[in-house]
C-alpha positions, 0 to 999 in steps of 0.5 A: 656446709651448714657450719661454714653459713654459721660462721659467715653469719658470725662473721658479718655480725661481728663486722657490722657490730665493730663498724658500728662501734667505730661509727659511734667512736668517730661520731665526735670526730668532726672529719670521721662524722659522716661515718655515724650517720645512718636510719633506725628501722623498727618499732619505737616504743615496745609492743605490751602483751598484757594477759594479766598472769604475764606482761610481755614487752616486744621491741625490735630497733636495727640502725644502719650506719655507714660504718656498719656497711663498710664492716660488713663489707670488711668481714666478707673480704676477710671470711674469703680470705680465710675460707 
């Protein structure tokens, strides 16, 4: 059970990481343009730790676009068609 929720999440990462890659092919496309749009949630600028023997930057960005949803939603037919 547990890898089937592995794979599933392998799943829907890859699928929303190709839709994402599309939106942004098609964002020089006039009639695909509307697939590129989307919202960045996260922080900005990174988060400096500085305890003087180390130096740690955090950032975490997550952009949401329509192509990323409609890749989402693709995975989820195809992992139930193949499980």
């Amino acid at each position: 059970m547990k890898s089937k929720n592995i794979i599933f999440i392998i799943v829907m990462m890859s699928g929303l990481v190709i839709g994402g890659f599309l939106g942004e092919l098609a964002s020089n496309m006039s009639a695909l343009s509307f697939l590129s749009y989307g919202k960045s949630v996260g922080l900005t600028s990174p988060v400096v730790l500085d305890l003087i023997i180390i130096k740690l930057q955090l950032g975490f960005t997550l952009k949401f676009s329509i192509a990323g949803i409609i890749g989402m939603i693709i995975s989820i037919f195809v992992y139930r068609k193949l499980w």
